[in-house]
LUMSEDO-535819 format. One record per atom (N, C-alpha, C): x, y, z; atom name; residue number from 1. Coordinates in steps of 0.1 Angstrom, whole numbers, padded with zeros to 4 digits. Each point is the difference from the previous one (the first is absolute). Layout:
BEGIN
+-------+-------+-------+------+-----+
!     x !     y !     z ! site ! pos !
+-------+-------+-------+------+-----+
!     X !     Y !     Z !   CA ! NUM !
...
+-------+-------+-------+------+-----+
//
This chain:
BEGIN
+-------+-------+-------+------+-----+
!     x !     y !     z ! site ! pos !
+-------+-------+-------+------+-----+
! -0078 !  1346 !  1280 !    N !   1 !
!  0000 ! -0012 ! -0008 !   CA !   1 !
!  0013 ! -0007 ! -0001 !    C !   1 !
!  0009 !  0007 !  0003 !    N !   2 !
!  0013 ! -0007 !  0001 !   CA !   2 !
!  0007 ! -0009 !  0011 !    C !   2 !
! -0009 ! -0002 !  0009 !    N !   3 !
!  0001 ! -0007 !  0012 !   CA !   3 !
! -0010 ! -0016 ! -0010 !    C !   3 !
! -0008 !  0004 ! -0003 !    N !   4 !
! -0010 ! -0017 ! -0006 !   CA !   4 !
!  0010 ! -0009 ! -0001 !    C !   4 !
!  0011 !  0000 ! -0012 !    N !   5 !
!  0005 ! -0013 ! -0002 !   CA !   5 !
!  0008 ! -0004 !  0004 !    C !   5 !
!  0010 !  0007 !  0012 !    N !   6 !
!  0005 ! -0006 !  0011 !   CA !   6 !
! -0009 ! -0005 !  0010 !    C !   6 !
! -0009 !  0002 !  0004 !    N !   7 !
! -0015 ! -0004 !  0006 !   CA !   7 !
! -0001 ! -0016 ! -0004 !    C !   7 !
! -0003 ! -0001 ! -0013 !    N !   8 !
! -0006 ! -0009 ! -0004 !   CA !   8 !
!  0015 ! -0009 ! -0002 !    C !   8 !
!  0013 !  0003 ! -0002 !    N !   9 !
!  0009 ! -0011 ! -0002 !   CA !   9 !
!  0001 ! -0005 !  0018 !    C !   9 !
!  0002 !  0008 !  0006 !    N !  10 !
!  0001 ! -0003 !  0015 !   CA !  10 !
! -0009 ! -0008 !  0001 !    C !  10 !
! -0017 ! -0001 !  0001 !    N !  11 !
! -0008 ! -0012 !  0002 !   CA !  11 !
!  0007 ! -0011 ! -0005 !    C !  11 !
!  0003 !  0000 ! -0014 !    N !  12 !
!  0004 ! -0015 ! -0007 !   CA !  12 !
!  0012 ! -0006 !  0003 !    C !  12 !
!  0010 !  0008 !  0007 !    N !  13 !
!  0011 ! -0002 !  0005 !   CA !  13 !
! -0002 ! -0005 !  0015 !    C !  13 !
! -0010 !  0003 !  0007 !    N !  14 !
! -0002 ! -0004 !  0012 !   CA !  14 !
! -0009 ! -0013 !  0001 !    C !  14 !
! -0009 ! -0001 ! -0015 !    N !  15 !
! -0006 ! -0015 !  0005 !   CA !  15 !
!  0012 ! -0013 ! -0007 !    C !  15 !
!  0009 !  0004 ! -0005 !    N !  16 !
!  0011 ! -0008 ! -0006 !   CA !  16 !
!  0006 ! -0004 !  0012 !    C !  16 !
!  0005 !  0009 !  0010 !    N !  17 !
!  0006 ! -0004 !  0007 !   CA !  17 !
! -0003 ! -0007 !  0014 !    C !  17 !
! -0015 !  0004 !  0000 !    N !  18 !
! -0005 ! -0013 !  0009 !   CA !  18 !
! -0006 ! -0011 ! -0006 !    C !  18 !
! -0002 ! -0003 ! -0011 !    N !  19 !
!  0000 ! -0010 ! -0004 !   CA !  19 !
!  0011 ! -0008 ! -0001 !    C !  19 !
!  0012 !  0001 ! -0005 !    N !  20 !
!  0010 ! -0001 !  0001 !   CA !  20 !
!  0004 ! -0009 !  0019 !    C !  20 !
!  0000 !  0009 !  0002 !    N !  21 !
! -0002 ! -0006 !  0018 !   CA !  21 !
! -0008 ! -0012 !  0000 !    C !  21 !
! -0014 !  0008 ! -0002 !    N !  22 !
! -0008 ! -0015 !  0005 !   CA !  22 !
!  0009 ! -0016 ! -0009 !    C !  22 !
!  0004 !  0000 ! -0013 !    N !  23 !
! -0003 ! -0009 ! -0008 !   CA !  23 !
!  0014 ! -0003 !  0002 !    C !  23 !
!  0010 !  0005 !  0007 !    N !  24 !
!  0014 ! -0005 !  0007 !   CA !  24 !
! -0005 ! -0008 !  0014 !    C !  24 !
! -0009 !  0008 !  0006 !    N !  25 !
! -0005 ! -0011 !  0016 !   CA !  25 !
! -0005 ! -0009 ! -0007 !    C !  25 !
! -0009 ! -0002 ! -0007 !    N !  26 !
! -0005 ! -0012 ! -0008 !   CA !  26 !
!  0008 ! -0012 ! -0004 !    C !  26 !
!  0011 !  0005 ! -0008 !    N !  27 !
!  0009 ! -0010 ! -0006 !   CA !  27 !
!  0012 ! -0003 !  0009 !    C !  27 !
! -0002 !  0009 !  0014 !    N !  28 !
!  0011 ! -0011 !  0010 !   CA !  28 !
! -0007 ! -0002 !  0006 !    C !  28 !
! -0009 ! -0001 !  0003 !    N !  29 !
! -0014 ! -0012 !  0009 !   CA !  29 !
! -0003 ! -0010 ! -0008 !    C !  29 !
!  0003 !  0002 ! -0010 !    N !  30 !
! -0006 ! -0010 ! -0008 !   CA !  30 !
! -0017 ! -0006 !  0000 !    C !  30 !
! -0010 !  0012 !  0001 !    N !  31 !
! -0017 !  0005 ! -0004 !   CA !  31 !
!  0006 !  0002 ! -0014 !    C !  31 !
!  0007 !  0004 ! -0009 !    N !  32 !
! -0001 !  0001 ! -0012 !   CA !  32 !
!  0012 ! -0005 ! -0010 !    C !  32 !
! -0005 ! -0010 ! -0005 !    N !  33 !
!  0006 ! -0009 ! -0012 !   CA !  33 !
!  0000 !  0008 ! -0013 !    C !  33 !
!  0012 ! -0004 ! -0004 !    N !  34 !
!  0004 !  0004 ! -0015 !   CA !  34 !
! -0009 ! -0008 ! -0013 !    C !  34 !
! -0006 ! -0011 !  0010 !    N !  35 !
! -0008 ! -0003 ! -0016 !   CA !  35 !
! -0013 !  0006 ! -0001 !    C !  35 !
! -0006 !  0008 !  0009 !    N !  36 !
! -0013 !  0006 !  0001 !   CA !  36 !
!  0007 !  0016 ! -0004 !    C !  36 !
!  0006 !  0000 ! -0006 !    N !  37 !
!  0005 !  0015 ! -0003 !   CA !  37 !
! -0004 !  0006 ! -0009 !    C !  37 !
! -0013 ! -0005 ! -0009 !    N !  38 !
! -0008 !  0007 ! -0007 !   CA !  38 !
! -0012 !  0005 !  0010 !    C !  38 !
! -0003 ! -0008 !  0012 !    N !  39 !
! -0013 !  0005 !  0006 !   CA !  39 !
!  0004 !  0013 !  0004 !    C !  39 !
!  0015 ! -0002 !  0005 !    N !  40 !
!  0002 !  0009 !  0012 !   CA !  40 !
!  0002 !  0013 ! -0007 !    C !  40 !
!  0006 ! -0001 ! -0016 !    N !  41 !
!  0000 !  0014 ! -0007 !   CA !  41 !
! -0013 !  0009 ! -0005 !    C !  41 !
! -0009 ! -0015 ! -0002 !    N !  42 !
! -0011 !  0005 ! -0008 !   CA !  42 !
! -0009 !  0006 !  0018 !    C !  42 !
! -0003 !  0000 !  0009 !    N !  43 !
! -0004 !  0003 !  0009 !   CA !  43 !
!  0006 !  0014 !  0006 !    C !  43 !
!  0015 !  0002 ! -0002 !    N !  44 !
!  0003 !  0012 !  0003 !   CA !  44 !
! -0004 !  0010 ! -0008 !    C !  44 !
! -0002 ! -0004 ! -0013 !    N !  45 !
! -0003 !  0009 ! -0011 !   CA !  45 !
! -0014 !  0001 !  0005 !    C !  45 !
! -0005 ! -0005 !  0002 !    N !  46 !
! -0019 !  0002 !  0002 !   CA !  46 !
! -0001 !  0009 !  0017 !    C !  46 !
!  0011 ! -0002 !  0005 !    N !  47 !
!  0000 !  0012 !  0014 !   CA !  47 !
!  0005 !  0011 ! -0005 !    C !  47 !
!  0007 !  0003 ! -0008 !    N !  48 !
!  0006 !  0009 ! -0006 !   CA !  48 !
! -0008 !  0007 ! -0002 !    C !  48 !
! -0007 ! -0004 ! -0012 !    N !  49 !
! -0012 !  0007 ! -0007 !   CA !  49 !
! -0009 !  0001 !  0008 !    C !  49 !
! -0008 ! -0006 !  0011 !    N !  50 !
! -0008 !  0005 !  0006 !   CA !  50 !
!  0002 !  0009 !  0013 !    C !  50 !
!  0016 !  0002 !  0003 !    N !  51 !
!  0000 !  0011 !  0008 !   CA !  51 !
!  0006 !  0012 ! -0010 !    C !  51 !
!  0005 ! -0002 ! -0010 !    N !  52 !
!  0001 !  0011 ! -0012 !   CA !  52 !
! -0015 !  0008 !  0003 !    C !  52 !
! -0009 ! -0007 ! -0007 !    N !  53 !
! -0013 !  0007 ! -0003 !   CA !  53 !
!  0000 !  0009 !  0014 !    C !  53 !
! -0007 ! -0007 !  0012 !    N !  54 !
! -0002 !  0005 !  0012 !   CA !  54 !
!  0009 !  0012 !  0004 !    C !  54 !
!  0013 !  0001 ! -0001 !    N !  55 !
!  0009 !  0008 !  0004 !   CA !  55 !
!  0001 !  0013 ! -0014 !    C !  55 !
! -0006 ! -0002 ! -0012 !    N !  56 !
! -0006 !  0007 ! -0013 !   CA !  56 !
! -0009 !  0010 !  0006 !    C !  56 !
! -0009 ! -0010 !  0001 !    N !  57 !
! -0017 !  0007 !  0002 !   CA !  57 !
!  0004 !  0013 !  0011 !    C !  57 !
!  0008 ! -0003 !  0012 !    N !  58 !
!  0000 !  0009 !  0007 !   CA !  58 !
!  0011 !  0010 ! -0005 !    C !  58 !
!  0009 ! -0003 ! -0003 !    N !  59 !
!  0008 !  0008 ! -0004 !   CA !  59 !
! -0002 !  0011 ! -0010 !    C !  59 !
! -0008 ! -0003 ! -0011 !    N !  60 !
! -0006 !  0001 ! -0011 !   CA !  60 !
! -0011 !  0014 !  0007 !    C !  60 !
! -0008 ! -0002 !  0010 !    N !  61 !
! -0004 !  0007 !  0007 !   CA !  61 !
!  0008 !  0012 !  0002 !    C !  61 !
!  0003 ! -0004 !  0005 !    N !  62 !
!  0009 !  0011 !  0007 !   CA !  62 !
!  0006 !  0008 ! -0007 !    C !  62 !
!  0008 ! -0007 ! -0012 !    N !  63 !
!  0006 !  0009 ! -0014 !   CA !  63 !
! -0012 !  0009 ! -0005 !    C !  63 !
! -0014 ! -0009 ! -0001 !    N !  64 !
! -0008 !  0011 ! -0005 !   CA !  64 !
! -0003 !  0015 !  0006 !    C !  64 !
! -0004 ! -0003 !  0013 !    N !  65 !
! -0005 !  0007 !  0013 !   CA !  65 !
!  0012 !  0012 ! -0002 !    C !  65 !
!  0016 ! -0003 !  0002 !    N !  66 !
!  0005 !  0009 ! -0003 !   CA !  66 !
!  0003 !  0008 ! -0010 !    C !  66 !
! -0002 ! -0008 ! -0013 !    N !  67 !
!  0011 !  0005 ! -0014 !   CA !  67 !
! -0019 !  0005 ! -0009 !    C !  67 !
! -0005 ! -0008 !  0003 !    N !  68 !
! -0011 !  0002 ! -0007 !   CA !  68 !
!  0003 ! -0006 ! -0017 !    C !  68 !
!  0007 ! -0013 ! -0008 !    N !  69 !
!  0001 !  0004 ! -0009 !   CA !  69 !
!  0000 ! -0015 ! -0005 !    C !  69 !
! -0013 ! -0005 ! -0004 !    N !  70 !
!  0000 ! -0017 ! -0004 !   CA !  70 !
!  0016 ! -0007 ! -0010 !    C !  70 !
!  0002 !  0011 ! -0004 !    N !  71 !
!  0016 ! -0012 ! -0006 !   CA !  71 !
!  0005 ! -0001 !  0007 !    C !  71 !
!  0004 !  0011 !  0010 !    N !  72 !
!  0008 ! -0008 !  0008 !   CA !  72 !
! -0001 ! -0007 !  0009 !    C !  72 !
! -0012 !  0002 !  0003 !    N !  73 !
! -0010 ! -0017 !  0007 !   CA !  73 !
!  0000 ! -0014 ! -0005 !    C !  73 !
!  0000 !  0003 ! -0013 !    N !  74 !
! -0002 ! -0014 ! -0008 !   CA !  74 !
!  0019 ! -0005 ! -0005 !    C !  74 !
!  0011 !  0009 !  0000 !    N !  75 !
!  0011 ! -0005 !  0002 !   CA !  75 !
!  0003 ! -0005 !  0009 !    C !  75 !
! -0002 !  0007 !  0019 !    N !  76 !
!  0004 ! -0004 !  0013 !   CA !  76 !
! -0006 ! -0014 ! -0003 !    C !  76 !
! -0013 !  0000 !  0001 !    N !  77 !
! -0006 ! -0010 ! -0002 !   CA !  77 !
!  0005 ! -0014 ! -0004 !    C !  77 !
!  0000 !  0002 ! -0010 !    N !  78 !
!  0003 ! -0012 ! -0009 !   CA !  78 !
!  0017 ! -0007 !  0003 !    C !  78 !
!  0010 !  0012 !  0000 !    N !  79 !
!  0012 !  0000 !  0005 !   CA !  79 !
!  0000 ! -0007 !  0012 !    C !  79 !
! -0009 !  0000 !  0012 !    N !  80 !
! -0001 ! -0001 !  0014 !   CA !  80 !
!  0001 ! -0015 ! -0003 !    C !  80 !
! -0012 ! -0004 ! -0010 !    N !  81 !
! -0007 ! -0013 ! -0002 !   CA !  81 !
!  0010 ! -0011 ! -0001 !    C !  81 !
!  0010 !  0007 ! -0015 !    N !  82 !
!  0009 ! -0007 ! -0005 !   CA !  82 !
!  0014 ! -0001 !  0006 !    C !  82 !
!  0001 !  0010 !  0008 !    N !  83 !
!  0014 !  0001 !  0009 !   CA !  83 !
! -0003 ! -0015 !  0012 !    C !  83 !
! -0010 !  0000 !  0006 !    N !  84 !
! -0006 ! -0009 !  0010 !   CA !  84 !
!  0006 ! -0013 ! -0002 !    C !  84 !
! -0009 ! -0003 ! -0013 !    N !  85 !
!  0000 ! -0011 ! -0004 !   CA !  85 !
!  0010 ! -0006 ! -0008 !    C !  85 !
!  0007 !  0004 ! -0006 !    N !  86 !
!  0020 ! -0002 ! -0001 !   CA !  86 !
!  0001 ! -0002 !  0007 !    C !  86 !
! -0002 !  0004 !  0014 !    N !  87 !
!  0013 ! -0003 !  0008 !   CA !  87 !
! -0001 ! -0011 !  0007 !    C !  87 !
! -0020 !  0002 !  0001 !    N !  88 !
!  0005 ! -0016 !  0006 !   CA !  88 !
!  0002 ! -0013 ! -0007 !    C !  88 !
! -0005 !  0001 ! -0014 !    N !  89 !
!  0011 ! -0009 ! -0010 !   CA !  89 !
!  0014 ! -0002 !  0007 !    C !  89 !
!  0007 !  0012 ! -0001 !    N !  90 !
!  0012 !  0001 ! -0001 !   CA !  90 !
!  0005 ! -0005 !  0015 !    C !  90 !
! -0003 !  0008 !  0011 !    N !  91 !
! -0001 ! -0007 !  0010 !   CA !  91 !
! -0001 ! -0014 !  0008 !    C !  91 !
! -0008 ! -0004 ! -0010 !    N !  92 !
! -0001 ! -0015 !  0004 !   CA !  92 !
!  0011 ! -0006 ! -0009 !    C !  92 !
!  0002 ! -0001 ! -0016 !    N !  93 !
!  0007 ! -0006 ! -0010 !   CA !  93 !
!  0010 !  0005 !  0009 !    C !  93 !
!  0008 !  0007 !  0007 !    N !  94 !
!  0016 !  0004 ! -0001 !   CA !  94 !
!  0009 ! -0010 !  0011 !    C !  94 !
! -0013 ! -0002 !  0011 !    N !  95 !
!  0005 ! -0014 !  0007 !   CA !  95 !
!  0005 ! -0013 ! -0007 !    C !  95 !
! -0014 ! -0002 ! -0004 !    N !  96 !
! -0003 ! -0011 ! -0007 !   CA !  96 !
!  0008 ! -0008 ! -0009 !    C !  96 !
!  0000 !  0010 ! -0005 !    N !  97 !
!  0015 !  0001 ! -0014 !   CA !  97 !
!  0010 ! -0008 !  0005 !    C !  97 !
!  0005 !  0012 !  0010 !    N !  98 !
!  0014 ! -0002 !  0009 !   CA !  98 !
!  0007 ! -0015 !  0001 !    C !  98 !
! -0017 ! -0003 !  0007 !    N !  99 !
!  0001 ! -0016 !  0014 !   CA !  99 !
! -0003 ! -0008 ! -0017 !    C !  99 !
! -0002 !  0000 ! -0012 !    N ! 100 !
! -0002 ! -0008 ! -0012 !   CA ! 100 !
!  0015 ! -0003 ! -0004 !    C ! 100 !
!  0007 !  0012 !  0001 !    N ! 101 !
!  0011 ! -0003 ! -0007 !   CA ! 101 !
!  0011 ! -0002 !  0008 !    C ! 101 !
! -0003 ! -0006 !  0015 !    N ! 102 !
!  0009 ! -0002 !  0008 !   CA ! 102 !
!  0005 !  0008 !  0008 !    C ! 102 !
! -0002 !  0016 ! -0001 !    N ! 103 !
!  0006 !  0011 !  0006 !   CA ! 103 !
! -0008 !  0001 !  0014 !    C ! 103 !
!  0006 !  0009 !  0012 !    N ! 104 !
! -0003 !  0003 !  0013 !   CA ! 104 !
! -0012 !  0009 ! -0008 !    C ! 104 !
! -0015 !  0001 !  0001 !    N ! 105 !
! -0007 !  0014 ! -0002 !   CA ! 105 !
! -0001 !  0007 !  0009 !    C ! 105 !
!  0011 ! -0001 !  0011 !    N ! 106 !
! -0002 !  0017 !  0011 !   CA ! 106 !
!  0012 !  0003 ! -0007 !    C ! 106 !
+-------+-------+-------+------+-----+
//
């Protein structure tokens, strides 16, 4: 059990940083405008969450299959969910931000 929440920070740390990527190729191609920057946050958050769950459900599996022990199913779980979905908040907002207040966001 002491491997889980490095597990689960690693996912959220990995979709941060390709997001991050994508939404830098974006803002020097210029496919993505700063004044649509609610779509673009509110749409990462809704990928987030729905690869949170997905990447849950199976995980969650697995936690059971081995550990046998629903709390800590329903922690990984939930944790997976909300780790996910921060980040790609956060991942998208950290560009965005950047190119708002004039700064380089790479």
């Amino acid at each position: 059990t002491a491997l889980l929440p490095g597990a689960v920070a690693a996912v959220g740390l990995l979709l941060a940083g390709w997001l991050v990527a994508s939404l830098l190729r974006g803002l020097t191609l210029r496919e993505i405008t700063l004044r649509h920057w609610a779509r673009v946050v509110f749409k990462e958050f809704s990928t987030g969450l729905l690869n949170g769950l997905g990447v849950a459900l199976v995980t969650c599996a697995g936690v059971y299959v081995w550990s046998g022990s629903t709390g800590i199913v329903l922690v990984i779980g939930i944790s997976m969910v909300l780790s996910m979905s921060i980040a790609g908040v956060a991942g998208a907002l950290i560009p965005i931000l950047l190119s708002m207040l004039g700064q380089d966001p790479a």
